[in-house]
Backbone and ligand atoms as CSV (ligand in chain L), in Angstrom:
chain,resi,resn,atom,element,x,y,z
A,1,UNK,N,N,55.738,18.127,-21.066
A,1,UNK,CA,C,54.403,17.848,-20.536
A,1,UNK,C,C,53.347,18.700,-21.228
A,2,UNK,N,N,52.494,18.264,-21.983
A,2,UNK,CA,C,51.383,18.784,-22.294
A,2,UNK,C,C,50.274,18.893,-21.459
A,3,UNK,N,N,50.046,20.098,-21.665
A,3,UNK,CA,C,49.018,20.286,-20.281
A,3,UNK,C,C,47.279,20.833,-21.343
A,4,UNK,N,N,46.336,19.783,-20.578
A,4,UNK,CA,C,45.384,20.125,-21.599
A,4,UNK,C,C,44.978,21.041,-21.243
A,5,UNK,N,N,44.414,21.552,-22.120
A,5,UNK,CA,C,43.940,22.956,-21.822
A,5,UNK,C,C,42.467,22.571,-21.376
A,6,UNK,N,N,42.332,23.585,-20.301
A,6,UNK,CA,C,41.090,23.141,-19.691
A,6,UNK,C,C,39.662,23.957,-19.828
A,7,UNK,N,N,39.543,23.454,-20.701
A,7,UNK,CA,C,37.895,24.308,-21.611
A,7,UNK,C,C,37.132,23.127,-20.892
A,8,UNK,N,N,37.114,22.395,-19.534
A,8,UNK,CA,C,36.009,22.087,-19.050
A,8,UNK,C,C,34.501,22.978,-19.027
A,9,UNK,N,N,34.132,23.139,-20.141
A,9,UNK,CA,C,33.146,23.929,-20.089
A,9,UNK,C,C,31.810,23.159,-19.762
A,10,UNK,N,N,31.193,23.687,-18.875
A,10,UNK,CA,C,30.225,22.533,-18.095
A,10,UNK,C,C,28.970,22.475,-19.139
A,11,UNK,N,N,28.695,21.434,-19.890
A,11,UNK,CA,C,28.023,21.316,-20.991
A,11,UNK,C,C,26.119,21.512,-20.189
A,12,UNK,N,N,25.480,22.808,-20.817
A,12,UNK,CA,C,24.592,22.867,-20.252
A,12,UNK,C,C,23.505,21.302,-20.218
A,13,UNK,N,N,23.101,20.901,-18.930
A,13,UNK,CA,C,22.509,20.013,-19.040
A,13,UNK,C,C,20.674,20.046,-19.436
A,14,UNK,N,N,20.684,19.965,-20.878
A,14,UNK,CA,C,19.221,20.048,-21.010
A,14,UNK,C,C,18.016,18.919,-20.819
A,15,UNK,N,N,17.687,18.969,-19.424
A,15,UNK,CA,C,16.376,18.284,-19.320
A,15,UNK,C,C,15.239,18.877,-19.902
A,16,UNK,N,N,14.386,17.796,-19.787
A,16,UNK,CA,C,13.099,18.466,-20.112
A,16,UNK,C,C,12.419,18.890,-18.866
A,17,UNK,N,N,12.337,20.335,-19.289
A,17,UNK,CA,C,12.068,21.238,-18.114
A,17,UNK,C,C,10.426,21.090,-18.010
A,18,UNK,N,N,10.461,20.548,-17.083
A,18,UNK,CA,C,9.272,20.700,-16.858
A,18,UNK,C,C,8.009,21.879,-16.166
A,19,UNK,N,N,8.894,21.876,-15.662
A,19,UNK,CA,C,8.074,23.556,-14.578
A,19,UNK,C,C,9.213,24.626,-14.996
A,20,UNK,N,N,10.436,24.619,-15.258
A,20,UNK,CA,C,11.134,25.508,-15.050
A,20,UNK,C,C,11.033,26.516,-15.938
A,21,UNK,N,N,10.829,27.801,-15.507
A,21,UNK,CA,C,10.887,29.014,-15.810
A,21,UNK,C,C,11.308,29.235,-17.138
A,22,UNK,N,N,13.265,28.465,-17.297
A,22,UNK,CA,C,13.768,28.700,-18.254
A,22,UNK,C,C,14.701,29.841,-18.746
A,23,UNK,N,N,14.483,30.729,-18.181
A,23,UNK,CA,C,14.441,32.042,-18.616
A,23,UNK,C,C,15.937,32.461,-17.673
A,24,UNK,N,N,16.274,31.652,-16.632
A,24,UNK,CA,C,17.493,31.823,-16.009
A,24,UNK,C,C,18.801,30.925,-15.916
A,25,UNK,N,N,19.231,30.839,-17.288
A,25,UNK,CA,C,20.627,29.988,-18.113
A,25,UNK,C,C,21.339,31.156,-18.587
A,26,UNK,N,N,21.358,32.255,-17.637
A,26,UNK,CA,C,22.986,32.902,-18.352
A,26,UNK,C,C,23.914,32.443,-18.213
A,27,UNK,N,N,23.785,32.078,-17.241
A,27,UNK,CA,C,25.352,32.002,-16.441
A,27,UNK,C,C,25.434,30.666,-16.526
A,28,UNK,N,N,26.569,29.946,-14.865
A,28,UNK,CA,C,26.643,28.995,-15.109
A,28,UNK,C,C,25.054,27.821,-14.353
A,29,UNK,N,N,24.817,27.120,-14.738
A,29,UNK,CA,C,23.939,26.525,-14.479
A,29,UNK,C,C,23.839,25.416,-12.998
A,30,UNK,N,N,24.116,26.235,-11.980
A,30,UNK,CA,C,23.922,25.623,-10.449
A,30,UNK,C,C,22.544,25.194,-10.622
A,31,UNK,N,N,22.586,24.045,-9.593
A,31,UNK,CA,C,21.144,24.133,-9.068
A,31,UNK,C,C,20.906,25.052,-8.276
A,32,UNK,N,N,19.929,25.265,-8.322
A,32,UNK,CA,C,18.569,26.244,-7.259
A,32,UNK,C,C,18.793,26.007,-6.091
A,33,UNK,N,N,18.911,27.134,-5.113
A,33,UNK,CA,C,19.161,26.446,-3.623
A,33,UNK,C,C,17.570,26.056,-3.481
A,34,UNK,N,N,17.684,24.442,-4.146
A,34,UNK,CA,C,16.778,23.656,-3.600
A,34,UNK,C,C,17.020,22.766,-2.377
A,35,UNK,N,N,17.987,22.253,-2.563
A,35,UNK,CA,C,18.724,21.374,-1.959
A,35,UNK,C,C,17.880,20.888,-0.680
A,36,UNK,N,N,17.550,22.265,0.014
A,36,UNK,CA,C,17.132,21.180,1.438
A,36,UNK,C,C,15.617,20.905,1.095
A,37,UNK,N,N,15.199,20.776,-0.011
A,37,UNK,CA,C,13.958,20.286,-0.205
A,37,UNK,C,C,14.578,18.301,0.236
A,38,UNK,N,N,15.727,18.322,-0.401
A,38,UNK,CA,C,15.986,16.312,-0.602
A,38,UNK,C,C,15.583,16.045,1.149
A,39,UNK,N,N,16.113,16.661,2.083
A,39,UNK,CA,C,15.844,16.232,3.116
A,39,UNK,C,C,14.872,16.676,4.123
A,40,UNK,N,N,13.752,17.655,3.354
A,40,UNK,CA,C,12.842,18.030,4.091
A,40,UNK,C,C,11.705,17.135,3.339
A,41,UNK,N,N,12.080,16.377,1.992
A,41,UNK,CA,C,11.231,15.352,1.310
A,41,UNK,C,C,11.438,14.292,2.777
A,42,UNK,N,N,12.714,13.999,3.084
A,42,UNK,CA,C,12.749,12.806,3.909
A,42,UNK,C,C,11.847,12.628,4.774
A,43,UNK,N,N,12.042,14.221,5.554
A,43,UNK,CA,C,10.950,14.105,6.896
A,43,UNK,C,C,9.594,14.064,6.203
A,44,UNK,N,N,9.458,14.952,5.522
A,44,UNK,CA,C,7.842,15.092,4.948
A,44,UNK,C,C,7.506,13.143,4.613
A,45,UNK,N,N,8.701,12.554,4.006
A,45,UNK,CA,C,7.863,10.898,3.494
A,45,UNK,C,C,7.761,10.359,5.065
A,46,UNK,N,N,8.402,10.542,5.988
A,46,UNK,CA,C,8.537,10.044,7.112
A,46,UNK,C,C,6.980,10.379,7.890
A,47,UNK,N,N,6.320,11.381,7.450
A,47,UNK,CA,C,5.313,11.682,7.929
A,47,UNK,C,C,4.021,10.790,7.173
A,48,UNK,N,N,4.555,11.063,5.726
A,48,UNK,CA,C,3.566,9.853,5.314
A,48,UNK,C,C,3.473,8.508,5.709
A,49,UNK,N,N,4.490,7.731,6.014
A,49,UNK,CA,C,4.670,6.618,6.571
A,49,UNK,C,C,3.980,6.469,7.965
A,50,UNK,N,N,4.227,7.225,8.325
A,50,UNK,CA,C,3.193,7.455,9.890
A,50,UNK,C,C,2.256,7.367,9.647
A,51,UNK,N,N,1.393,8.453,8.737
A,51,UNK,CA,C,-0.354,8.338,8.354
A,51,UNK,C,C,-0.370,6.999,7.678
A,52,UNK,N,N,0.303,6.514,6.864
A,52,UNK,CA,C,-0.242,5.305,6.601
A,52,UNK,C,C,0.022,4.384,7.596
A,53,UNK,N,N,0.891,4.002,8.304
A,53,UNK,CA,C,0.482,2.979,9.404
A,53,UNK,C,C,-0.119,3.325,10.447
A,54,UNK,N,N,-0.494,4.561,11.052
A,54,UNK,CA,C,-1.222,4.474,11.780
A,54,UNK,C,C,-2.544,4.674,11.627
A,55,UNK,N,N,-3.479,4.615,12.703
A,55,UNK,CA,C,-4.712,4.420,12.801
A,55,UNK,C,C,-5.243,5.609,13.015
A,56,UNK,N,N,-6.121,6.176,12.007
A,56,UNK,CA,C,-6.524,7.634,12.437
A,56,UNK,C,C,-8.081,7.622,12.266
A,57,UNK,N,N,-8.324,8.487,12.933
A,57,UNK,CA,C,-10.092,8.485,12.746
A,57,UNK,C,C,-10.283,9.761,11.879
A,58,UNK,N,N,-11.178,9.649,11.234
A,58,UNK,CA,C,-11.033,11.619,10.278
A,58,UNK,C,C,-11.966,11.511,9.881
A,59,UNK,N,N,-12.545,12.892,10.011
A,59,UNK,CA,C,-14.137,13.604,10.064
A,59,UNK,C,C,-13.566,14.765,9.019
A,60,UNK,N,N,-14.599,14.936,8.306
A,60,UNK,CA,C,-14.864,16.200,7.705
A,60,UNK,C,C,-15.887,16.991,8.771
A,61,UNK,N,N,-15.601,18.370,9.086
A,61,UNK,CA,C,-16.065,19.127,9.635
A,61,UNK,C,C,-17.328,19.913,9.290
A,62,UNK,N,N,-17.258,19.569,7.844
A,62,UNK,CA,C,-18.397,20.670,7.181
A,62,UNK,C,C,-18.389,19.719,5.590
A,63,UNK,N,N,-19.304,19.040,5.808
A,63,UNK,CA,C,-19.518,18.177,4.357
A,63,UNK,C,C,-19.672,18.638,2.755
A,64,UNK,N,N,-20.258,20.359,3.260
A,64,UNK,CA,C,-19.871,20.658,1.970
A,64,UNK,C,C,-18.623,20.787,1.095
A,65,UNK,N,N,-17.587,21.008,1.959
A,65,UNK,CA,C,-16.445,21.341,1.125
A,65,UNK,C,C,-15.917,19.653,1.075
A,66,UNK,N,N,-15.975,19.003,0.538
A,66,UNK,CA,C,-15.311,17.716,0.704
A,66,UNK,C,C,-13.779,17.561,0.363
A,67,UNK,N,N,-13.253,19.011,-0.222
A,67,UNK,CA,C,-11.648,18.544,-0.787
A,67,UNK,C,C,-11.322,19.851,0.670
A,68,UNK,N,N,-11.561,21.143,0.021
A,68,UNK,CA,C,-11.142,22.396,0.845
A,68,UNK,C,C,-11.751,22.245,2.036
A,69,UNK,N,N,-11.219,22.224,3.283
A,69,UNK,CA,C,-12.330,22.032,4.545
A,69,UNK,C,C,-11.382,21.826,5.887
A,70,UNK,N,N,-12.198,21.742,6.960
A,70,UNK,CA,C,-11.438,21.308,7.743
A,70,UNK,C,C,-11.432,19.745,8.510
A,71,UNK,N,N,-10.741,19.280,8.823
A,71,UNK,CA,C,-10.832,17.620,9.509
A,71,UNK,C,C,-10.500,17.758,10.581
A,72,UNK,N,N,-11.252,17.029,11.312
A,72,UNK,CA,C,-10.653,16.924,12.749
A,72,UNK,C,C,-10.362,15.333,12.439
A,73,UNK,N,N,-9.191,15.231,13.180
A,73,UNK,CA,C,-8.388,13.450,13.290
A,73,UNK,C,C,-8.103,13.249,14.226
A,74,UNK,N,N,-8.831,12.344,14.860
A,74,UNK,CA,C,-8.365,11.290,15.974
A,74,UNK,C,C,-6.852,10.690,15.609
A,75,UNK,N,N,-6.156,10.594,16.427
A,75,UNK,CA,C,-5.056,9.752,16.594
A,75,UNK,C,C,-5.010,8.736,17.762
A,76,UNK,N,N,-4.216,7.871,17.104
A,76,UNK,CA,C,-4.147,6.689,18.025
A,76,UNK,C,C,-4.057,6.734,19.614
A,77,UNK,N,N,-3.702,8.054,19.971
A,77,UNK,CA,C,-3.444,8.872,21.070
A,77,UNK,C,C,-4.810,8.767,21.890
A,78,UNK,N,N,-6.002,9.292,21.209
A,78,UNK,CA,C,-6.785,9.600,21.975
A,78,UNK,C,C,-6.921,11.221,21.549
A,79,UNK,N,N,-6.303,11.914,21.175
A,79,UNK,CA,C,-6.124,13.404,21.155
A,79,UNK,C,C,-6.821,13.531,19.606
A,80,UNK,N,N,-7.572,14.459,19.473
A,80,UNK,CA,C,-7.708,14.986,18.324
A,80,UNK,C,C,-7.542,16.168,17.957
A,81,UNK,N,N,-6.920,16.315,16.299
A,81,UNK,CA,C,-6.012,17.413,16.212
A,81,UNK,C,C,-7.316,17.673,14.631
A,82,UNK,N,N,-6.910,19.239,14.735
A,82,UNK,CA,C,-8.040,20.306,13.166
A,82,UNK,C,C,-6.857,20.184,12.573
A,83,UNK,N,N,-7.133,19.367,11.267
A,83,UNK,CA,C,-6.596,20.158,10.015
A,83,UNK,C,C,-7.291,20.362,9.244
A,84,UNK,N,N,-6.440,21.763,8.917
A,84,UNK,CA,C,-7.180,22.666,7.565
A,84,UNK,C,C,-6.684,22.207,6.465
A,85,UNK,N,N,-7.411,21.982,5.231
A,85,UNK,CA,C,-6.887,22.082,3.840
A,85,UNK,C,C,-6.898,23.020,3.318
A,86,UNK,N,N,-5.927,23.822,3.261
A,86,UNK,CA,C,-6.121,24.667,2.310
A,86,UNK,C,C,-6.152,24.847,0.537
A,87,UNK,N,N,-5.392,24.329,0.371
A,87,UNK,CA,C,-4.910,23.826,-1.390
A,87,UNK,C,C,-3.755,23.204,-1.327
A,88,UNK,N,N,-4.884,22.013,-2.144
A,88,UNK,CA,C,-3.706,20.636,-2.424
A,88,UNK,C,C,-2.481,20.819,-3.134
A,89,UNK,N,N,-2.817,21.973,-4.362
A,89,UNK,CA,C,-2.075,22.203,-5.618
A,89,UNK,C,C,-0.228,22.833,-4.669
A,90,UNK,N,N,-0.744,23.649,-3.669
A,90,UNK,CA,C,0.180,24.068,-3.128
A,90,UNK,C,C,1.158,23.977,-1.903
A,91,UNK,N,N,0.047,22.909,-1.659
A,91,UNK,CA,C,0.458,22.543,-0.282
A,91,UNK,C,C,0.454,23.249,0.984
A,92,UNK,N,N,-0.707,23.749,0.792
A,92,UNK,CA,C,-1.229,24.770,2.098
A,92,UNK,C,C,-1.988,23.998,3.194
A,93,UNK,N,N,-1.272,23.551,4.421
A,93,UNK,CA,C,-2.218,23.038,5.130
A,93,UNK,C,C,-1.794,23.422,6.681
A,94,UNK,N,N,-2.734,23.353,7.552
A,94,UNK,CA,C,-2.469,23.473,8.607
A,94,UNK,C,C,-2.708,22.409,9.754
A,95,UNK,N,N,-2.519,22.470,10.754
A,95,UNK,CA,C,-2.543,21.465,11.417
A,95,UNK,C,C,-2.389,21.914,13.437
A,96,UNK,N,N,-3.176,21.701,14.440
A,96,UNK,CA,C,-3.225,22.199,15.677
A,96,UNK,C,C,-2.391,21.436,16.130
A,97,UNK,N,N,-1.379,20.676,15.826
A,97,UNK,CA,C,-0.488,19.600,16.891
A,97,UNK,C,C,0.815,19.987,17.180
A,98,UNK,N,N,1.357,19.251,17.852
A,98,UNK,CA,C,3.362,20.656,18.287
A,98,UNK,C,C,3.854,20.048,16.888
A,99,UNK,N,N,3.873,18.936,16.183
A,99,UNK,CA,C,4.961,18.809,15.448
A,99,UNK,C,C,4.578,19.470,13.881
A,100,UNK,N,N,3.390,19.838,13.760
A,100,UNK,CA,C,2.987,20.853,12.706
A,100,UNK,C,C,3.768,22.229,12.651
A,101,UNK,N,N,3.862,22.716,14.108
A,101,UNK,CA,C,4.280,24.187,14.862
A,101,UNK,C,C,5.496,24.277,14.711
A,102,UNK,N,N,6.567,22.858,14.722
A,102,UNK,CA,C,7.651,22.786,15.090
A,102,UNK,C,C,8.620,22.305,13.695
A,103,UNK,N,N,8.291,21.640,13.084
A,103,UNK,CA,C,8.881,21.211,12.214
A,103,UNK,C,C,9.287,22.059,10.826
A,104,UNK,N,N,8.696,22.944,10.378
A,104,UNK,CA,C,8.558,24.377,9.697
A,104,UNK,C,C,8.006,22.979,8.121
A,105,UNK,N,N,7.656,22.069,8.514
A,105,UNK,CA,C,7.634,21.373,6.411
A,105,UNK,C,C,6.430,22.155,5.926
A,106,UNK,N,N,5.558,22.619,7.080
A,106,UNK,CA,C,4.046,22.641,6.658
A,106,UNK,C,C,3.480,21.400,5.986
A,107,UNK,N,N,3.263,20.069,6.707
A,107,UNK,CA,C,2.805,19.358,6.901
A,107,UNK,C,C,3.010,18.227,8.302
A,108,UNK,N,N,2.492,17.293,8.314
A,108,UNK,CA,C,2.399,16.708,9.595
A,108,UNK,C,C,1.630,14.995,9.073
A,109,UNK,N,N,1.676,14.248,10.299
A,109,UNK,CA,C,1.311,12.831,9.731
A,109,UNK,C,C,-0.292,13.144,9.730
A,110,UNK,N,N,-0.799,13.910,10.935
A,110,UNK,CA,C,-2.201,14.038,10.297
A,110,UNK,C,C,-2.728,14.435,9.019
A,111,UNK,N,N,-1.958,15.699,8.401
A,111,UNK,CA,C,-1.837,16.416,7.102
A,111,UNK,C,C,-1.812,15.475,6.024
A,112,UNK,N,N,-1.265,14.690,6.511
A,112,UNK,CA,C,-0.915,13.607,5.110
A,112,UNK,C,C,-1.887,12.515,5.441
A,113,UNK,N,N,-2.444,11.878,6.802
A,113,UNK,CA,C,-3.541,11.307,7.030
A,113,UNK,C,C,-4.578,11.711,5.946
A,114,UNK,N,N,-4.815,12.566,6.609
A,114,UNK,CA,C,-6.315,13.309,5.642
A,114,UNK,C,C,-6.112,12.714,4.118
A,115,UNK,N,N,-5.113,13.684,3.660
A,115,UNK,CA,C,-4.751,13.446,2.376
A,115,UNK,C,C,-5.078,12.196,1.560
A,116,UNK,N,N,-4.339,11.061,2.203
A,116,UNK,CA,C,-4.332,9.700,1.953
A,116,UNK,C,C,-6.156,9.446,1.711
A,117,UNK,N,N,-6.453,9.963,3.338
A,117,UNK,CA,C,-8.041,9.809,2.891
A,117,UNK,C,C,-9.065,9.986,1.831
A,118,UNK,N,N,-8.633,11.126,1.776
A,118,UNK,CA,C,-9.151,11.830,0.780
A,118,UNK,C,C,-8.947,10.366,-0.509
A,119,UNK,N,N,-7.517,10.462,-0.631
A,119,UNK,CA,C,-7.410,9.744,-1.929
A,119,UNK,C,C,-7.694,8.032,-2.120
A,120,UNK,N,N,-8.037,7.442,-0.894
A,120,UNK,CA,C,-9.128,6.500,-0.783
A,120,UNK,C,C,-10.211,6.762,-1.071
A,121,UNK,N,N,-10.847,6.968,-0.387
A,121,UNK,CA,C,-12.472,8.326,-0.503
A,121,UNK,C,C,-12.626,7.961,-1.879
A,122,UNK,N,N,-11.784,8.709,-2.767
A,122,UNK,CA,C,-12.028,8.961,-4.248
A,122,UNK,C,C,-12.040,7.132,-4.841
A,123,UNK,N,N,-10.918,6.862,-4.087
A,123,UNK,CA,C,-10.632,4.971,-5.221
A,123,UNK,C,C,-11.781,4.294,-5.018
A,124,UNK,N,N,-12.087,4.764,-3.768
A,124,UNK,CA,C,-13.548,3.610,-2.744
A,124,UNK,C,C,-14.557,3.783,-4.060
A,125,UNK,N,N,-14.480,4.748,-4.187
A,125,UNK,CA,C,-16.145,5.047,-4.557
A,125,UNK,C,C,-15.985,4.611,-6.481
A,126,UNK,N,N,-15.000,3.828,-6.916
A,126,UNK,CA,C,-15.353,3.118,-7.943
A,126,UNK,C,C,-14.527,1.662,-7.915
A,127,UNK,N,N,-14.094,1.622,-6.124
A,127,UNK,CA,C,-13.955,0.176,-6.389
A,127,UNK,C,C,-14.695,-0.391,-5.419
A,128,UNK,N,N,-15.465,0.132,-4.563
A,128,UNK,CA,C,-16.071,-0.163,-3.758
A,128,UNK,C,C,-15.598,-0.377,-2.584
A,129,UNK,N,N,-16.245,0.159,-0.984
A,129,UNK,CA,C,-15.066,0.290,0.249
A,129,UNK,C,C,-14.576,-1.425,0.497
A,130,UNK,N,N,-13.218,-1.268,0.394
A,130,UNK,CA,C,-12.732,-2.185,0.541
A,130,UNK,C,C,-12.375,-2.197,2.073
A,131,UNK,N,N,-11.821,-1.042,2.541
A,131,UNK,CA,C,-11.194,-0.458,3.983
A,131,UNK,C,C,-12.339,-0.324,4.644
A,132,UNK,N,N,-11.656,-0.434,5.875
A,132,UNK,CA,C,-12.415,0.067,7.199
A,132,UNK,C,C,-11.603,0.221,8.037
A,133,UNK,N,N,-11.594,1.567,8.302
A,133,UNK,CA,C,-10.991,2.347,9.566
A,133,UNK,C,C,-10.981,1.686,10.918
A,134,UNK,N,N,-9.803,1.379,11.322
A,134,UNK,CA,C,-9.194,0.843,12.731
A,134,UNK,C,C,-9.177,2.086,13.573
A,135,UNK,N,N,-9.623,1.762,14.637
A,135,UNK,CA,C,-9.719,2.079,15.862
A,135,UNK,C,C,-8.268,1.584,16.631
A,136,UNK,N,N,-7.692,2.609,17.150
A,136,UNK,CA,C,-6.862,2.184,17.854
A,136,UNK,C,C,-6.853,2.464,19.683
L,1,ZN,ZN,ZN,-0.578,17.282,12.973
């Protein structure tokens, strides 16, 4: 019986790194305990799916800051909840509702409400408002 010899040597996999550092391929090449990002993406898209089907009302609080600022959002509820933007780049946001408090993603369906808004806001204004905000 020949037994192969096992130089499974795990052939470094070179993507094109896009953000990555780089600088940490000594060894063997695990992923990053990223991992529970795949299923904190889930909940986080699950939240987007919410802001987009539901019906939110959203105010800018202070018109000067139109990106950085705070929103207050009506929800379909009746309840209105402050979110803060802090930076988009990083995903700093806050939000006064339990499932902001509770969920640890640091985001929420209002969080991503806004967001969405925002990025209408911007399309509207060179395709002209196509939308109009439902009242629920
Ligand atoms: Zn919220």
């Amino acid at each position: 019986m020949t037994e192969t010899t096992a130089s499974t040597k795990p052939k470094k996999t070179k993507r094109a790194s896009q953000a990555a550092a780089g600088a940490v391929e000594s060894e063997i090449s695990l992923p990053p305990a990223h991992d529970w990002r795949t299923t904190d993406q889930d909940e986080i898209n699950r939240r987007r799916l919410r802001a987009r089907e539901g019906s939110f009302v959203i105010r800018n609080a202070d018109a000067r800051f139109p990106v950085f600022s705070n929103f207050s959002v009506g929800s379909g509820s009746g309840l209105t909840y402050t979110v803060e933007i802090r930076s988009v780049a990083e995903r700093q946001f806050a939000c006064t509702c339990q499932d902001f408090r509770k969920n640890g993603l640091g985001t929420c369906k209002h969080v991503e409400a806004v967001l969405l808004h925002r990025k209408r806001a911007s399309n509207a204004s060179s395709r002209g408002p196509l939308r109009t905000v439902r009242r629920g």
